[in-house]
Residue, then its C-alpha position, 0 to 999 in steps of 0.5 A: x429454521x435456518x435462515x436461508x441466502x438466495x444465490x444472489x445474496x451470497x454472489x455478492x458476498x463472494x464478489x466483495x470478498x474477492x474485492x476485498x482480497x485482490x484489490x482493498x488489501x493489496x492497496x491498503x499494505x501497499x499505502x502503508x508501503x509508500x508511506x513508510x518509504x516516504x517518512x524514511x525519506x523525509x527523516x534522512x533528508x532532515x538528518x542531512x539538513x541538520x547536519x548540514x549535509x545539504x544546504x535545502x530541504x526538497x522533495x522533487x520527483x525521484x523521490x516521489x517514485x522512489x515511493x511509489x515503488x515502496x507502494x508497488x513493491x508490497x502491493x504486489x507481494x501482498x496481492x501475491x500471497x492472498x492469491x497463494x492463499 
């Protein structure tokens, strides 16, 4: 005998999957994204430091919201096409 879901139990399935696709997935590529513009930041920032490009080595806000847009960026072509999908 096949073992039979209520609507309620399968509701919720669908509702964490749109989660899942809309929200968890599009903010995890998006983490990824800010942290991938963070690390080539602090890379080129080191390399300016050890070339004496610059005589100190700080991360102000600019650089932060260059990040975020690294994040912003991705999330929104992630969420795009998981609604393409």
């Amino acid at each position: 005998m096949k073992n039979l879901t209520t609507g309620k139990e399968y509701n919720i399935h669908l509702l964490f999957g749109y989660i899942n696709n809309y929200l968890i997935n599009p903010i995890k590529s998006g983490t990824i994204g800010f942290v991938t513009f963070f690390i080539v930041l602090l890379f080129s920032k080191v390399v300016a430091l050890a070339f004496q490009m610059s005589k100190e080595f700080t991360i102000d806000s600019g650089d932060i919201q260059l990040c975020l847009m690294g994040f912003a960026m991705v999330f929104i072509v992630k969420f795009l096409d998981n609604i393409k999908k």
